[in-house]
LUMRO-905359 format. One record per residue (C-alpha): residue number from 1; residue in three letters; y, z, x. Coordinates in pm, whole numbers, always signed. Layout:
LUMRO-905359
R;seq;type;c2;c3;c1
R;NUM;ALA;Y;Z;X .
...
//
This chain:
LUMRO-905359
R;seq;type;c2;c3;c1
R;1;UNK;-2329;-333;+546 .
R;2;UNK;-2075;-502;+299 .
R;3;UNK;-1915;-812;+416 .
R;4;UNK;-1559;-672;+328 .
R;5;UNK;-1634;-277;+463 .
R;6;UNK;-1806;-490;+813 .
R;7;UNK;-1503;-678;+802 .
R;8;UNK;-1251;-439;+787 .
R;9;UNK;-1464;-184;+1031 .
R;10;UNK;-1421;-459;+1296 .
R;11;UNK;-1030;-567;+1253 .
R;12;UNK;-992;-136;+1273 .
R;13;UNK;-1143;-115;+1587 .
R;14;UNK;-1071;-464;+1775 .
R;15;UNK;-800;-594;+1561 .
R;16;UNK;-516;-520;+1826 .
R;17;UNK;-687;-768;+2074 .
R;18;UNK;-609;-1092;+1785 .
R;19;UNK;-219;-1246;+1846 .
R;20;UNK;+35;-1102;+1611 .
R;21;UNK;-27;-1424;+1419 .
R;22;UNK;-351;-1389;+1375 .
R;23;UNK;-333;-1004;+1234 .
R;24;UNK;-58;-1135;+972 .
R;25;UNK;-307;-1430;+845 .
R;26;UNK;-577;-1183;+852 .
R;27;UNK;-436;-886;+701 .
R;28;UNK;-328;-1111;+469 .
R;29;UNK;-640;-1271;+370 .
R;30;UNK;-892;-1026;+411 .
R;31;UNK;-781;-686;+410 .
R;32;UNK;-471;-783;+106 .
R;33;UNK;-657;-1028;-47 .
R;34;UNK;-418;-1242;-79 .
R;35;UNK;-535;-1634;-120 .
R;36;UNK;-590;-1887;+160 .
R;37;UNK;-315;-2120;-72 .
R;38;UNK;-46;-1779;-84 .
R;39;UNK;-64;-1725;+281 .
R;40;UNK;-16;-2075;+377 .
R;41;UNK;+264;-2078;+166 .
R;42;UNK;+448;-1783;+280 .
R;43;UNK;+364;-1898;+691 .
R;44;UNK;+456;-2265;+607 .
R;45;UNK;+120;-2381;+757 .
R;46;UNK;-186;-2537;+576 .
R;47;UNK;-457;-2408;+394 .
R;48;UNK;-729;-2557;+583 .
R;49;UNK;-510;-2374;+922 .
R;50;UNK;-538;-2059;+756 .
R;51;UNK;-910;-2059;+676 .
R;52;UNK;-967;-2217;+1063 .
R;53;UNK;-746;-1886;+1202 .
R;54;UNK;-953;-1656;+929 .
R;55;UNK;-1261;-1800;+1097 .
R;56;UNK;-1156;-1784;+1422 .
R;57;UNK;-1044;-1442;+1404 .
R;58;UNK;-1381;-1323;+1264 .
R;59;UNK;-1564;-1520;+1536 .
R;60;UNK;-1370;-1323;+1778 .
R;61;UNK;-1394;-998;+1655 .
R;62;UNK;-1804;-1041;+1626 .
R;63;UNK;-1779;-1135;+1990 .
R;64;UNK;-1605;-825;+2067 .
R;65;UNK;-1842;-631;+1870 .
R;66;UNK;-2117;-806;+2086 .
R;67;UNK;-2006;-702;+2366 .
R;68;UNK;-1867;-286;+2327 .
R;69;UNK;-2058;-199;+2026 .
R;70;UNK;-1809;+0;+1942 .
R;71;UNK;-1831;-32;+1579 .
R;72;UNK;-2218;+11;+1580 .
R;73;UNK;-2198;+341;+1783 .
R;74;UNK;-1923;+445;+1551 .
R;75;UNK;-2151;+408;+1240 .
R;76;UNK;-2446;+573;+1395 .
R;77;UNK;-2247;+913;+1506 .
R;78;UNK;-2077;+877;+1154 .
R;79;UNK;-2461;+863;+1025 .
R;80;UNK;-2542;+1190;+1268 .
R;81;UNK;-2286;+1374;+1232 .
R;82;UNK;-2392;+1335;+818 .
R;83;UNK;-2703;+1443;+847 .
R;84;UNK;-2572;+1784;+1080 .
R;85;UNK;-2346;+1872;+792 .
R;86;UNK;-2633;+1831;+516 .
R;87;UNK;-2846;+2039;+740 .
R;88;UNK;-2611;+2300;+763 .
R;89;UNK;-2521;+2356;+436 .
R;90;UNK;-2904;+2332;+364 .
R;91;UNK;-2949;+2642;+550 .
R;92;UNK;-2629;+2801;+498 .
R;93;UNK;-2468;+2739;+869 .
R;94;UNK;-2128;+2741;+727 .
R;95;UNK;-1939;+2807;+1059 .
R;96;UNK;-2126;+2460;+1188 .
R;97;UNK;-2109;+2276;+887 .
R;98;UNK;-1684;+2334;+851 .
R;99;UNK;-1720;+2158;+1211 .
R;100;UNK;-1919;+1884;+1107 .
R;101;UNK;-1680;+1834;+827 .
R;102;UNK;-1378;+1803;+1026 .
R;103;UNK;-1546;+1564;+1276 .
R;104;UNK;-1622;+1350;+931 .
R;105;UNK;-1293;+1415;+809 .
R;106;UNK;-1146;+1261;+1133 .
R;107;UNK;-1391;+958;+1211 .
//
């Protein structure tokens, strides 16, 4: 999976467990793009303390990962529920494959 679409996948699901400081850096950084030097700036703390909290908070949210999976099991129903819809519409199930398209639509 790409870095930024892993990254991003993980702050979604455990990104409410960081401090209110730490989602502001990291929005910032990683999901804005924003530069380690602009953040600092704007939060009147140091570069290198930025990068250490950007760090930290992807350290943390791999631990959560670790632990609940929830990301993984997330990306494997996403994966099913794929492969349900192409099978449907492969055989012309359209009343399953509108369902399968609304559980896509929704994760």
């Amino acid at each position: 999976m790409e870095k930024f679409v892993e990254q991003a996948l993980l702050y979604d699901f455990y990104g409410e467990l960081l401090t209110k400081r730490q989602q502001q850096v990291y929005e910032a950084v990683v999901l804005d793009d924003c530069s380690l030097s602009e953040v600092a700036e704007e939060l009147d703390i140091s570069r290198q303390g930025v990068y250490d909290m950007i760090r930290r908070c992807n350290k943390s949210l791999e631990e959560y990962e670790n632990k609940l999976h929830l990301v993984e099991k997330f990306v494997h129903i996403r994966e099913k529920v794929h492969q349900i819809h192409c099978l449907t519409e492969k055989y012309g199930a359209k009343d399953i494959a509108a369902i399968s398209n609304e559980i896509l639509e929704e994760l």
